[in-house]
N, CA and C atoms as a LAMMPS dump frame, in Angstrom:
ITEM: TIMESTEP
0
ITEM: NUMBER OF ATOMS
648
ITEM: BOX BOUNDS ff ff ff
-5.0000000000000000e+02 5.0000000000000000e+02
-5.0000000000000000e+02 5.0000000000000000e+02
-5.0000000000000000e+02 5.0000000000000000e+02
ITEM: ATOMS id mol type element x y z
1 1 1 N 396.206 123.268 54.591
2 1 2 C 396.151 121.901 54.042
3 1 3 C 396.167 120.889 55.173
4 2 1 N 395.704 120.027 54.747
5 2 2 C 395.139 118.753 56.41
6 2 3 C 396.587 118.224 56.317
7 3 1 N 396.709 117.403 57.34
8 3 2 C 397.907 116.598 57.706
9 3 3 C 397.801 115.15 56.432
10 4 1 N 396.687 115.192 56.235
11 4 2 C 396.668 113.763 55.348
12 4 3 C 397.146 114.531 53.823
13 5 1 N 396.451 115.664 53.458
14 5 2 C 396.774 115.995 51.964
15 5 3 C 398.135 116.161 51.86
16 6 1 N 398.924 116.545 52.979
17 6 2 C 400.407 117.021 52.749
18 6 3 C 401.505 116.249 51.964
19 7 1 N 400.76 114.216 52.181
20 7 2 C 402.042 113.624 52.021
21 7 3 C 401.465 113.475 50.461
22 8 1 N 402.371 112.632 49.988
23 8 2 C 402.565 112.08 48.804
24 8 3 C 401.406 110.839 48.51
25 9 1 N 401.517 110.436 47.49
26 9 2 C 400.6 108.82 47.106
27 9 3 C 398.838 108.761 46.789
28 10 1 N 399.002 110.534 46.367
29 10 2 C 397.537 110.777 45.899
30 10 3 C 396.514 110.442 46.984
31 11 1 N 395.21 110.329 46.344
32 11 2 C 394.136 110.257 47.357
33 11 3 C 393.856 108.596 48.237
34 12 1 N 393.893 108.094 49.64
35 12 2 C 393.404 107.243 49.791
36 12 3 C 392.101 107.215 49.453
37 13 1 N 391.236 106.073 49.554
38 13 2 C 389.961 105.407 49.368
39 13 3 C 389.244 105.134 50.599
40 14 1 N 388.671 106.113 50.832
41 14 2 C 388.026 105.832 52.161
42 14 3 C 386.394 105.372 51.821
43 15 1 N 386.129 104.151 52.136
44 15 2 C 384.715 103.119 52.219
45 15 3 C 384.014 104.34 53.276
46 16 1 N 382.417 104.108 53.177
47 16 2 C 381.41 104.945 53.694
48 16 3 C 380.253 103.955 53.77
49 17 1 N 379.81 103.418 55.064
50 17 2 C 379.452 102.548 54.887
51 17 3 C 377.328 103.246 54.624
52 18 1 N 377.027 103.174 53.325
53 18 2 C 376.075 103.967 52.879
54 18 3 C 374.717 103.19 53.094
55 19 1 N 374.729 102.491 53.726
56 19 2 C 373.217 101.722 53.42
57 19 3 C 372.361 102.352 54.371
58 20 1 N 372.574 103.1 55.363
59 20 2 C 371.259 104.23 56.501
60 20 3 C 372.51 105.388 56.985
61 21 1 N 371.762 106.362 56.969
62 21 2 C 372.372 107.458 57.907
63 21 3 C 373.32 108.193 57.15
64 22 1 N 373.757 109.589 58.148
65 22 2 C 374.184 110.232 57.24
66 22 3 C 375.805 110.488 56.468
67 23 1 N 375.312 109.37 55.366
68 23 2 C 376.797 108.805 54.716
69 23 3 C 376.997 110.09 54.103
70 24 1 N 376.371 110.481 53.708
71 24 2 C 376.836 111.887 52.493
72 24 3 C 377.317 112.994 52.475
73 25 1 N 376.894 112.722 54.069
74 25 2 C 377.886 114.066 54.819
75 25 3 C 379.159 113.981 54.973
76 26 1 N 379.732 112.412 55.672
77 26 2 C 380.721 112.357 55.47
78 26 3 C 381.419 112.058 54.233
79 27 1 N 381.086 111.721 53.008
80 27 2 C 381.528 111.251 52.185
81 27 3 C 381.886 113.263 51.643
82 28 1 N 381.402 113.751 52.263
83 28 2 C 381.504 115.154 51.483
84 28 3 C 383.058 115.96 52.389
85 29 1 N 382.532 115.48 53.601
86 29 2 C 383.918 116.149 54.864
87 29 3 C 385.294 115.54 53.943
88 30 1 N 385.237 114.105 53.546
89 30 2 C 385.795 112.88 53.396
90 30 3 C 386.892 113.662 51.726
91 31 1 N 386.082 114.252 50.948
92 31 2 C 386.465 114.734 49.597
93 31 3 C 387.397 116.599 50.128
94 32 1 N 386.6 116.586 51.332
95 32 2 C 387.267 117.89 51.665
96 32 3 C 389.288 117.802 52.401
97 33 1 N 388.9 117.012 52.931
98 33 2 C 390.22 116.6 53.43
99 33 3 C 391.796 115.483 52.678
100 34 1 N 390.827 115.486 51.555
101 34 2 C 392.149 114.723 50.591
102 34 3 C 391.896 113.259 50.586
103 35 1 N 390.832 112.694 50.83
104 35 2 C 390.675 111.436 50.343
105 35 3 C 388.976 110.939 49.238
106 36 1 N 389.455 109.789 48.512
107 36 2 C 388.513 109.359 47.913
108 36 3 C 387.599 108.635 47.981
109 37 1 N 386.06 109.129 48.744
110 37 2 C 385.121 108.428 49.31
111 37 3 C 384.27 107.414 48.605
112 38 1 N 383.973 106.411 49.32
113 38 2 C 383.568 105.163 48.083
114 38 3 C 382.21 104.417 48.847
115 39 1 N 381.421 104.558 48.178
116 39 2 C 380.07 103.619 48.728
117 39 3 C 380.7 102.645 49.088
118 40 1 N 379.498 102.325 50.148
119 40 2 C 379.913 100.401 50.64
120 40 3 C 378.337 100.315 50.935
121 41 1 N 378.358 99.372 50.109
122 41 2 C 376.626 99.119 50.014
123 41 3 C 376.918 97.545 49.77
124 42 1 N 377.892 96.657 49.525
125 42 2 C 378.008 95.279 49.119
126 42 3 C 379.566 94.648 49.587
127 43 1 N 379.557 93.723 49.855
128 43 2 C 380.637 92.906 50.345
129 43 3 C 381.989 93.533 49.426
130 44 1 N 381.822 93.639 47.71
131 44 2 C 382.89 93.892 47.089
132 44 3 C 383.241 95.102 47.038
133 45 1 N 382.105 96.033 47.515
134 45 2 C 383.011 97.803 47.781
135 45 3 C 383.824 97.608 48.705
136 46 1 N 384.195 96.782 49.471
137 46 2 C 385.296 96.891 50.886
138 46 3 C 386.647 96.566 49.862
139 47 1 N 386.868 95.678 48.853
140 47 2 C 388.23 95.381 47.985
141 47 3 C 389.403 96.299 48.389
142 48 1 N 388.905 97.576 48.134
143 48 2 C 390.381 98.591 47.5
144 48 3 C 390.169 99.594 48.777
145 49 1 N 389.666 99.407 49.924
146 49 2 C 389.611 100.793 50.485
147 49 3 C 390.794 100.515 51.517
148 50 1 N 390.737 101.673 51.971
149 50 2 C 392.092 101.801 53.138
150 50 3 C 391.747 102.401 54.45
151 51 1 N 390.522 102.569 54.306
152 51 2 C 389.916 102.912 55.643
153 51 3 C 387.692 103.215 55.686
154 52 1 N 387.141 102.436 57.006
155 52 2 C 386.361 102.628 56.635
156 52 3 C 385.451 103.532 57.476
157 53 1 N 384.287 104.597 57.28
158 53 2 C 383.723 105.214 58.182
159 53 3 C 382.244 104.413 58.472
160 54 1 N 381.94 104.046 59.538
161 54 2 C 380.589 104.037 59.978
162 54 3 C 379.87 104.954 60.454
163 55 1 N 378.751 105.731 59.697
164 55 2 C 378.168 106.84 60.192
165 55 3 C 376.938 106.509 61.381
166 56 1 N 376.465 107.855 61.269
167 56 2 C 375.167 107.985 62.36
168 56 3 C 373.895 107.311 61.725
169 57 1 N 373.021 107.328 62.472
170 57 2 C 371.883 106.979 61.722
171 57 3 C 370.989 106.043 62.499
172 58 1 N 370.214 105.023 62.444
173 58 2 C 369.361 103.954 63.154
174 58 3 C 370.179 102.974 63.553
175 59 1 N 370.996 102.646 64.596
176 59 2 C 371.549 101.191 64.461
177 59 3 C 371.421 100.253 64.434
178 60 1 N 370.241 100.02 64.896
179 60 2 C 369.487 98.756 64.631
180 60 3 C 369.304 98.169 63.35
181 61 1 N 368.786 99.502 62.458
182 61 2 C 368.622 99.021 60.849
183 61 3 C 369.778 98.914 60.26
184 62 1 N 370.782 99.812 60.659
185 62 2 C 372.215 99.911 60.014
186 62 3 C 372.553 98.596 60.654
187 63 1 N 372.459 97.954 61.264
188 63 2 C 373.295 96.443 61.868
189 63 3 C 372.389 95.584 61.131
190 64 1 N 371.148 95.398 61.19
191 64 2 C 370.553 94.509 60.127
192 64 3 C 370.584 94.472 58.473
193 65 1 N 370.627 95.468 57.937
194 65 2 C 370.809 95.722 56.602
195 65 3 C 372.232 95.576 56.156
196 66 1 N 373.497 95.705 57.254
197 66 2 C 374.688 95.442 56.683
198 66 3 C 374.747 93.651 56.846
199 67 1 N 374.008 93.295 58.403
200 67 2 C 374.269 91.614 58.622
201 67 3 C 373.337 91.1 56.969
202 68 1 N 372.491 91.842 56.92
203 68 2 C 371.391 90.862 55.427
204 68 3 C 372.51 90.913 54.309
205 69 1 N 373.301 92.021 54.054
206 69 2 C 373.474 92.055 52.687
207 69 3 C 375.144 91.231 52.913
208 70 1 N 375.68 90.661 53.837
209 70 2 C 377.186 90.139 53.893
210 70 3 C 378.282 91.342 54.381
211 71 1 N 377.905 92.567 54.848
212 71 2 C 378.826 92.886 55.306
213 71 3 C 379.154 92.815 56.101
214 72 1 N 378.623 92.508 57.366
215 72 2 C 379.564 92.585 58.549
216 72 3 C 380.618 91.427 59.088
217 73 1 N 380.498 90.141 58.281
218 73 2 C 381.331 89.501 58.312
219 73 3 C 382.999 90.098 57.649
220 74 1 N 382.431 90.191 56.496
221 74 2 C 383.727 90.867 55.839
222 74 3 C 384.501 92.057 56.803
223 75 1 N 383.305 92.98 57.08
224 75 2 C 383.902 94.01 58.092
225 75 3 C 384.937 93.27 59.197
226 76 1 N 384.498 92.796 60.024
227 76 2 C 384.691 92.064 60.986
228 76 3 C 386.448 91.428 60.516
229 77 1 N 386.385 90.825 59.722
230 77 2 C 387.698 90.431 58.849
231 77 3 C 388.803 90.811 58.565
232 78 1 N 388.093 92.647 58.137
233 78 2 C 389.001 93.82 57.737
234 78 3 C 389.357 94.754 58.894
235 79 1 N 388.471 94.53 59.548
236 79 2 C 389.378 95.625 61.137
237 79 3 C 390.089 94.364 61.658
238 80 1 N 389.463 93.484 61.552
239 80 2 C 390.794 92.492 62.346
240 80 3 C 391.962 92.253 61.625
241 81 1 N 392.325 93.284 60.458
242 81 2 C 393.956 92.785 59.756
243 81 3 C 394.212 94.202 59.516
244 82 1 N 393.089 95.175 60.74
245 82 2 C 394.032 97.032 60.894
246 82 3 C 393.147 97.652 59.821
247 83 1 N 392.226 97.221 59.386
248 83 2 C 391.949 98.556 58.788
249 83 3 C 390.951 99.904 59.523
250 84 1 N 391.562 101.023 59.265
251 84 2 C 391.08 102.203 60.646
252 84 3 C 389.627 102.036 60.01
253 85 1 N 389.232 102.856 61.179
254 85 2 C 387.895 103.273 61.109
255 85 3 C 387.421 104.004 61.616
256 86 1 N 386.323 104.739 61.863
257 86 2 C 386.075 105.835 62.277
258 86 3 C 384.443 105.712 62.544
259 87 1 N 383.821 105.635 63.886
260 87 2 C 382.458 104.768 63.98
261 87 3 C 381.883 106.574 64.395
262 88 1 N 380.667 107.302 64.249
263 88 2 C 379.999 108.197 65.12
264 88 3 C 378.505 107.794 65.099
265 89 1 N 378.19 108.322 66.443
266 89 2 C 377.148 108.218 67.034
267 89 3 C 376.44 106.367 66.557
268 90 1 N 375.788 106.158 65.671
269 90 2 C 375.632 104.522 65.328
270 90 3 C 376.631 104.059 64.974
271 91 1 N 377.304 104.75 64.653
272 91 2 C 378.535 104.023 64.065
273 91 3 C 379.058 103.472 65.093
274 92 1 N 379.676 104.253 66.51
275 92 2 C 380.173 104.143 67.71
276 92 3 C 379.608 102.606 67.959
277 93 1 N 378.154 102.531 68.164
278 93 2 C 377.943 101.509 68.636
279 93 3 C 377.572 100.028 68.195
280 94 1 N 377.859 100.245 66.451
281 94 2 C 378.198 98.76 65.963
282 94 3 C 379.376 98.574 65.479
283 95 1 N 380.509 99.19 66.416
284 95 2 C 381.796 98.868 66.879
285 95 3 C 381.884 98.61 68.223
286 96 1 N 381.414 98.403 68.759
287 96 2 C 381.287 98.201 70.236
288 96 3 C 381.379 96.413 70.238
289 97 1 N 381.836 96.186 71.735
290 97 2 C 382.286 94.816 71.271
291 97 3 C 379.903 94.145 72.164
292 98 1 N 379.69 95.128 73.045
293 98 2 C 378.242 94.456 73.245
294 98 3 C 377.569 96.044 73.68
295 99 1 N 376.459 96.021 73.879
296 99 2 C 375.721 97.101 73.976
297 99 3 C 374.499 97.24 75.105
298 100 1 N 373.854 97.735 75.878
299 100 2 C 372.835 97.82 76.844
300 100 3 C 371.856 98.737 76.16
301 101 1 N 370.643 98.766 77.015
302 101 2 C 369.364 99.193 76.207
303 101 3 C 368.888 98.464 75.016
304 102 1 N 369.24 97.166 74.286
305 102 2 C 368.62 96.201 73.557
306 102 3 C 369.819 95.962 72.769
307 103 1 N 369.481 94.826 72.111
308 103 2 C 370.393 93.792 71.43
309 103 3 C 370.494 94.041 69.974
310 104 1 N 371.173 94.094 69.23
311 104 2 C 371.517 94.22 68.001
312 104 3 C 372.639 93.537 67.029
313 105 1 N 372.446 93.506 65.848
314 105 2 C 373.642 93.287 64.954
315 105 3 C 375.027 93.921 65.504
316 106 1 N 375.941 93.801 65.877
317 106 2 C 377 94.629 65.99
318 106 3 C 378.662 94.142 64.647
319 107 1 N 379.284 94.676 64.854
320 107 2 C 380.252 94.755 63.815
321 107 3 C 381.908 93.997 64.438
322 108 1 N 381.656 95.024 66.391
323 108 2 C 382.41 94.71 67.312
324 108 3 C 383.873 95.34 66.758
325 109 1 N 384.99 94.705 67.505
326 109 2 C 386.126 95.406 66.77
327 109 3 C 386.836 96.538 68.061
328 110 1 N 385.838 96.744 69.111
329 110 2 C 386.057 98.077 69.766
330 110 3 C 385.942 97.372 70.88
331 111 1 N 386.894 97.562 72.125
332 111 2 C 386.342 96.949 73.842
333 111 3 C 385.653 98.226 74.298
334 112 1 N 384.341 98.147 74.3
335 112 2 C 384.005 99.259 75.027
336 112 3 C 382.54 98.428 74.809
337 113 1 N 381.48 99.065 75.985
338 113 2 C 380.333 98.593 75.941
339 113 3 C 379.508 100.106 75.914
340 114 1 N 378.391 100.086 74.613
341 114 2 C 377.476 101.587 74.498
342 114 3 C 376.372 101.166 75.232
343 115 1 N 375.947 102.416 75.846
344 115 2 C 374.56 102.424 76.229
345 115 3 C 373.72 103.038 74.892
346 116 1 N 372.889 102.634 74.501
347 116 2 C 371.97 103.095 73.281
348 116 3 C 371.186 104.49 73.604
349 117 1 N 371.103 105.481 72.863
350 117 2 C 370.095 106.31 73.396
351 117 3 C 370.138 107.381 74.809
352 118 1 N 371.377 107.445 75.331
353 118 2 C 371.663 107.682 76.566
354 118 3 C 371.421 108.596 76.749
355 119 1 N 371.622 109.734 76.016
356 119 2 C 371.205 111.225 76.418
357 119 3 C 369.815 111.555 75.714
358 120 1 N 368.95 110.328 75.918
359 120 2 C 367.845 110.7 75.072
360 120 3 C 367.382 110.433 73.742
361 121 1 N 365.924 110.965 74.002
362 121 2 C 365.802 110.571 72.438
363 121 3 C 365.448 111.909 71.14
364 122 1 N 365.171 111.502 70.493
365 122 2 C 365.273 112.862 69.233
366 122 3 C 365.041 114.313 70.091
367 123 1 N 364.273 114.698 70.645
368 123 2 C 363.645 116.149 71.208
369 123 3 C 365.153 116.26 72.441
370 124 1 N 365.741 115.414 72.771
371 124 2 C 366.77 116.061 74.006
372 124 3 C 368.33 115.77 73.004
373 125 1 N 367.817 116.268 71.492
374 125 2 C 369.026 116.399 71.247
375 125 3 C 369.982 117.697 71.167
376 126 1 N 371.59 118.278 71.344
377 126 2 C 371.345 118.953 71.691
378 126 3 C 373.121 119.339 71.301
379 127 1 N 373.35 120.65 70.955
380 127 2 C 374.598 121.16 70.268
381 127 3 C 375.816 121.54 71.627
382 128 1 N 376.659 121.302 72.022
383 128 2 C 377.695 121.807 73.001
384 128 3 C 379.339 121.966 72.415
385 129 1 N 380.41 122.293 73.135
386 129 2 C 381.468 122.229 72.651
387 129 3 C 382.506 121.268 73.576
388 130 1 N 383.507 120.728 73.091
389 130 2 C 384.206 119.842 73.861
390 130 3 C 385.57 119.757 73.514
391 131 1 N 386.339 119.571 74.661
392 131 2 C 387.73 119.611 74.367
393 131 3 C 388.135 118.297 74.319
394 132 1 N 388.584 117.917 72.732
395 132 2 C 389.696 116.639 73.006
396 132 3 C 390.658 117.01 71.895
397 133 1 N 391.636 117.006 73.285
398 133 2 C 393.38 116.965 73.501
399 133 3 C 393.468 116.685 72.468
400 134 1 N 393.374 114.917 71.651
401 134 2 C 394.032 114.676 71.013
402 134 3 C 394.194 114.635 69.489
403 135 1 N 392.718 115.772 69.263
404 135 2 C 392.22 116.029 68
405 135 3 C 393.27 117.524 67.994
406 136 1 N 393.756 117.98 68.781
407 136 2 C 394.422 118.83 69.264
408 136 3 C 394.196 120.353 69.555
409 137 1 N 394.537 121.522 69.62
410 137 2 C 394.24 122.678 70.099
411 137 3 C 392.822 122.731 69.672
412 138 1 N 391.568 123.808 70.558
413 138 2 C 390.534 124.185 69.998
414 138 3 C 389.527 123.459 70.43
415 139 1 N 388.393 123.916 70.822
416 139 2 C 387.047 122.845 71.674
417 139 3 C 386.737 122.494 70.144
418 140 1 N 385.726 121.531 69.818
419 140 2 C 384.881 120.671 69.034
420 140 3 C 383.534 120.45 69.387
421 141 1 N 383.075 121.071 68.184
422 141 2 C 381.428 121.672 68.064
423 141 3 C 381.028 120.655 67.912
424 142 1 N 380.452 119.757 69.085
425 142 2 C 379.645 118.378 68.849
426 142 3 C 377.899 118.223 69.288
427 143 1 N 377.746 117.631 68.343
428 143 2 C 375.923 117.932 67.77
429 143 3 C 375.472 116.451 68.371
430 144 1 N 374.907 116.475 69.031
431 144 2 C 374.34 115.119 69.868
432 144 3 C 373.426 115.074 69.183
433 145 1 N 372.484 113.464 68.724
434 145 2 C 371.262 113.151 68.056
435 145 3 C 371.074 112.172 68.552
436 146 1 N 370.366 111.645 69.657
437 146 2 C 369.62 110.32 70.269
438 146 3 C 371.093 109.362 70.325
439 147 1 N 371.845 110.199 71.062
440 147 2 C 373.303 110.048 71.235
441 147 3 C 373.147 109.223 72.834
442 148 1 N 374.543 107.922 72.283
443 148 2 C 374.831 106.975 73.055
444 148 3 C 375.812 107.892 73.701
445 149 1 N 376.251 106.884 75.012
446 149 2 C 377.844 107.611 75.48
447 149 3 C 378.396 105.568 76.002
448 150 1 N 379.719 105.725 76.12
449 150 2 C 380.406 104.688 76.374
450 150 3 C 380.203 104.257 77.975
451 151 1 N 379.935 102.926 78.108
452 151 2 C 379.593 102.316 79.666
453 151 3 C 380.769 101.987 80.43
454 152 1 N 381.265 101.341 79.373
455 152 2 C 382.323 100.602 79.549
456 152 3 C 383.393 100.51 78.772
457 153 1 N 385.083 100.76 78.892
458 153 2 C 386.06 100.973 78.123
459 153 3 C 387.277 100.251 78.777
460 154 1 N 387.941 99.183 77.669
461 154 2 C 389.152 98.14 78.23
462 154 3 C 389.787 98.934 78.393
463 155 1 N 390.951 97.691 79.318
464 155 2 C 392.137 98.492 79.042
465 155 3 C 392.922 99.301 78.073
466 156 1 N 392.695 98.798 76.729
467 156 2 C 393.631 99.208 75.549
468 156 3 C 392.848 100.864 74.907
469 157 1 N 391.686 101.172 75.455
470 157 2 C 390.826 102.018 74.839
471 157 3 C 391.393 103.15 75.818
472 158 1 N 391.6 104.024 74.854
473 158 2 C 391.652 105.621 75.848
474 158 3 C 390.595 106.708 75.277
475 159 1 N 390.398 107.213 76.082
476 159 2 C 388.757 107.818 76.502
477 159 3 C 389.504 109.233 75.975
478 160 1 N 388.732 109.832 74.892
479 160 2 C 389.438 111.094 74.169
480 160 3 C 388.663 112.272 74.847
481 161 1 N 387.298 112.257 75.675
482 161 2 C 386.469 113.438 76.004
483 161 3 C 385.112 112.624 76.489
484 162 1 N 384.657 113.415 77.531
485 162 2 C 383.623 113.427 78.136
486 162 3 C 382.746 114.285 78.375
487 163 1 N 381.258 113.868 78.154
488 163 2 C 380.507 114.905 78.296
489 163 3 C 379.304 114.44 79.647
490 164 1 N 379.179 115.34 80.419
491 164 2 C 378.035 115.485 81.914
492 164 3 C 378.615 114.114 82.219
493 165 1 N 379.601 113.81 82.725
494 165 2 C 380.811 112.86 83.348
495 165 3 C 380.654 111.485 82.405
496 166 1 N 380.358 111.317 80.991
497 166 2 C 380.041 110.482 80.355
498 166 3 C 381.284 110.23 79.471
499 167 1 N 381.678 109.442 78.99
500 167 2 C 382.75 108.964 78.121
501 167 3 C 381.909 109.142 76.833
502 168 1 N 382.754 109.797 75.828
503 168 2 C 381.6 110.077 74.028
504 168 3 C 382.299 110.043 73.144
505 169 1 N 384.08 110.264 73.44
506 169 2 C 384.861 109.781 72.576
507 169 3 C 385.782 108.972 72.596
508 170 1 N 386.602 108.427 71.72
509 170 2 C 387.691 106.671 72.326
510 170 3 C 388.225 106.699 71.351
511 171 1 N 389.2 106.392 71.354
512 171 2 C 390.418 105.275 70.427
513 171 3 C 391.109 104.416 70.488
514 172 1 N 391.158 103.067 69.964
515 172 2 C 391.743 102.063 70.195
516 172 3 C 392.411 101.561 68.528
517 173 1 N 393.881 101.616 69.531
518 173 2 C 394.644 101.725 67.649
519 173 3 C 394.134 102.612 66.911
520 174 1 N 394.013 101.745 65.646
521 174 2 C 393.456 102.885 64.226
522 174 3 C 391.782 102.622 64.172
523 175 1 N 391.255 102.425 65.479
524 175 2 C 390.098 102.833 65.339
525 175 3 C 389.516 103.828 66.235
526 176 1 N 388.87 104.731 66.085
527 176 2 C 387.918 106.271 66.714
528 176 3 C 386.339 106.144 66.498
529 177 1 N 386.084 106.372 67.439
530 177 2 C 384.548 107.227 67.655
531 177 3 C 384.25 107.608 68.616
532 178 1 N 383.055 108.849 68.258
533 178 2 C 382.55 109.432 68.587
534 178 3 C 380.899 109.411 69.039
535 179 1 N 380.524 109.654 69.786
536 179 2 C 379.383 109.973 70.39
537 179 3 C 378.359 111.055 69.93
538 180 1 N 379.18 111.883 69.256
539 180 2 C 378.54 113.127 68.529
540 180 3 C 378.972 113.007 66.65
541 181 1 N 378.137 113.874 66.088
542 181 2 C 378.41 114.098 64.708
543 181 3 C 379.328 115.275 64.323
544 182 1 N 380.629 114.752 64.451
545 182 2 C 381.457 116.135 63.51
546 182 3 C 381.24 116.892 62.274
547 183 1 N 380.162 115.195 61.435
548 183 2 C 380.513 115.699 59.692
549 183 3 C 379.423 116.342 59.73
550 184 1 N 378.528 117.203 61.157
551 184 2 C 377.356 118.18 60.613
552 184 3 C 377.908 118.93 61.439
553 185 1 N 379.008 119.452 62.025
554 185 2 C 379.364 120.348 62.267
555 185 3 C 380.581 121.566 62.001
556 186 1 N 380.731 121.005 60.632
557 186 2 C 382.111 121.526 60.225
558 186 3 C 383.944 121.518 60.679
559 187 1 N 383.212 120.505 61.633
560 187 2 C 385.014 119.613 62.196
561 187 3 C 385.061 118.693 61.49
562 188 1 N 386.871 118.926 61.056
563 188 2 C 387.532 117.987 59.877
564 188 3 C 388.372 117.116 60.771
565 189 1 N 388.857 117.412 61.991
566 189 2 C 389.97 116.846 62.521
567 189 3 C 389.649 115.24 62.768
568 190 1 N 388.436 114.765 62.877
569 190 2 C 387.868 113.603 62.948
570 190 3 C 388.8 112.657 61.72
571 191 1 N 387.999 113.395 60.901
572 191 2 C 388.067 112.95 59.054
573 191 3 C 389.904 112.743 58.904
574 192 1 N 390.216 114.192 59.208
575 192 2 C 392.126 114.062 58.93
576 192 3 C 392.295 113.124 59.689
577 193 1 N 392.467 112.821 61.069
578 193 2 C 392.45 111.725 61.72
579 193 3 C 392.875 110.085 61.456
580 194 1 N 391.693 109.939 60.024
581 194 2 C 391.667 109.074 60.034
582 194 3 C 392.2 108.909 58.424
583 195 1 N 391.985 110 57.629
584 195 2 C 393.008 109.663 56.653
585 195 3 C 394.557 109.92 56.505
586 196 1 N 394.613 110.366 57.879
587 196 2 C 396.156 110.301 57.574
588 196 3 C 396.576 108.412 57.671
589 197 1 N 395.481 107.717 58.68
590 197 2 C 396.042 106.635 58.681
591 197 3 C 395.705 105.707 57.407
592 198 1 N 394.186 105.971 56.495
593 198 2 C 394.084 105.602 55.288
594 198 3 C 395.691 105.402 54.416
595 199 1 N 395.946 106.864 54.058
596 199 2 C 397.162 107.186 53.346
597 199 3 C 398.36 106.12 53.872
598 200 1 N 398.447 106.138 55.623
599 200 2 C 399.573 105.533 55.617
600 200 3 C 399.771 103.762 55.295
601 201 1 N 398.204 103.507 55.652
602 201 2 C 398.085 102.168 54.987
603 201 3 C 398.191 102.19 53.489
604 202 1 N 397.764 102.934 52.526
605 202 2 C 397.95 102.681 51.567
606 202 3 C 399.69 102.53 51.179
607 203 1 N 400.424 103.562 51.215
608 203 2 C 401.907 103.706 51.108
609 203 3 C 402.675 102.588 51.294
610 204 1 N 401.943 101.655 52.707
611 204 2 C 402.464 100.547 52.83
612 204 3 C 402.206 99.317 52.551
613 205 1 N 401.088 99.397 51.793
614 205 2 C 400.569 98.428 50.773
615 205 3 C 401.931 98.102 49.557
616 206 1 N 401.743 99.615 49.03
617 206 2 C 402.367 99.945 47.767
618 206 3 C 403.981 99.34 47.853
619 207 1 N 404.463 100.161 48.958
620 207 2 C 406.253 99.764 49.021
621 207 3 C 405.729 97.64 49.034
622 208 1 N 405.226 97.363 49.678
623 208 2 C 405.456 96.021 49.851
624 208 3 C 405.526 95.521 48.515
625 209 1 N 404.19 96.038 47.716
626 209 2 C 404.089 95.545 45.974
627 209 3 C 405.416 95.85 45.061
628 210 1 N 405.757 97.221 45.76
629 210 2 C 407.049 96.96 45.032
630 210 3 C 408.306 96.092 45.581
631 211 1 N 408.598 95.859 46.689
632 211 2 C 409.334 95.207 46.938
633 211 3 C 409.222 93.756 46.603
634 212 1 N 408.073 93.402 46.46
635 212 2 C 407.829 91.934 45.899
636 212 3 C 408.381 91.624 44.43
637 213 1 N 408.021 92.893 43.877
638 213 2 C 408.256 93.121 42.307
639 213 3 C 409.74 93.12 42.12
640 214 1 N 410.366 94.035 43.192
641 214 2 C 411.875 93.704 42.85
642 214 3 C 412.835 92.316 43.622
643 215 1 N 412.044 91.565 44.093
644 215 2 C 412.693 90.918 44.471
645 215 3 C 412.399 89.101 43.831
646 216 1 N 411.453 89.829 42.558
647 216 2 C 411.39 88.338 41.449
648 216 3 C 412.471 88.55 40.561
C-alpha cells in the first residue's frame, strides 16, 4: 500500500491538467495510488482539488491552450497559496520561472530555467535508469521524449538526479518535476510523492473547517 493510501480522510482530488499530452496516463497511475483524478480543462475544475499534475506533451500548445481558456492565471494563484504539483517533461517546463530555446506561455511557480528540447528531438528519444535518493531505494525507469533538462536552479531548488551531467529532476517545497515520464513507465513513487502531500493538504483544510465550526 503507497504511503498516501495508508492515512485516513479517503481519497484526495488530484486536478490533471487535460487539455494536450499524456493526461490519462497519469490520471490512471493517479487512481492507482489512492487518489481521485479530476480533469482540468476550465478555470472551475481547479475549485476542490488538492493537488495539481502537469503532464508531458507539446508545451507550447499546452501553455497556449491553458493561457486561452483562463487557466494559468488561476494556476499561478493556486501554487502561490501551496498547492503541490507535480510538472514532467512539459509539464517541467511551464513551471519554470523562464525558458531558452524559444518563448512561451509559462505557468512559472518553479526557480529554475529549462532548456526546451535538450536531449533532442522525437528520434533521440530514449529509455535509461536513474537513481533519485529521494524517491528512495531502487533506480527509476525514466523514458525521455524530446526531453528538456534544467539550466538553471535557485537557491531554494534541490536537484533530485542527473542525467549525462544534466539536472532532470527538482523540488522546491510541494512542488516536483521531472525531465522524464514516470506515468509510462510504471513508477508510482512520483505519483505517491505527491499525494501524500494532496492528502495532507486536504486533512488540513478539513481540521480548520472544523475548528471554525466549533468555535461559533
Amino acid at each position: 500500500m503507497s504511503e498516501a493510501a495508508a492515512t485516513g480522510f479517503g481519497r484526495p482530488r488530484v486536478g490533471v491538467l487535460s487539455v494536450q499530452g499524456a493526461f490519462a496516463e497519469h490520471a490512471d497511475v493517479l487512481s492507482r495510488v489512492g487518489a481521485e483524478p479530476v480533469d482540468v480543462r476550465s478555470p472551475g475544475d481547479l475549485d476542490d482539488v488538492d493537488a495539481i499534475v502537469l503532464p508531458g506533451g507539446e508545451s507550447t500548445t499546452l501553455g497556449l491552450v491553458a493561457e486561452g481558456s483562463g487557466l494559468l492565471d488561476v494556476l499561478r494563484t493556486r501554487l502561490a497559496d501551496g498547492l503541490p504539483a507535480l510538472g514532467t517533461c512539459a509539464g517541467m517546463i511551464v513551471l519554470a520561472r523562464a525558458t531558452t530555446g524559444g518563448a512561451q506561455p509559462l505557468v512559472g511557480g518553479m526557480d529554475i530555467v529549462v532548456r526546451r528540447n535538450a536531449f533532442g528531438r522525437q528520434r533521440s528519444s530514449f529509455e535509461t535508469t536513474l537513481d533519485v535518493l529521494a524517491m528512495g531505494e531502487g533506480p527509476v525507469d525514466a523514458v525521455f521524449i524530446r526531453a528538456p533538462w534544467i539550466e538553471e536552479a535557485g537557491p531554494g531548488v534541490e536537484v533530485l538526479a542527473t542525467c549525462a551531467g544534466h539536472a532532470v529532476a527538482a523540488r522546491q517545497g510541494d512542488l516536483l518535476v521531472t525531465a522524464f515520464h514516470p506515468e509510462l513507465s510504471g513508477e508510482h513513487r512520483f505519483h505517491e510523492w505527491l499525494v501524500t502531500r494532496a492528502r495532507a493538504r486536504r486533512e488540513g483544510a478539513t481540521e480548520r473547517r472544523q475548528e471554525h465550526v466549533r468555535a461559533q
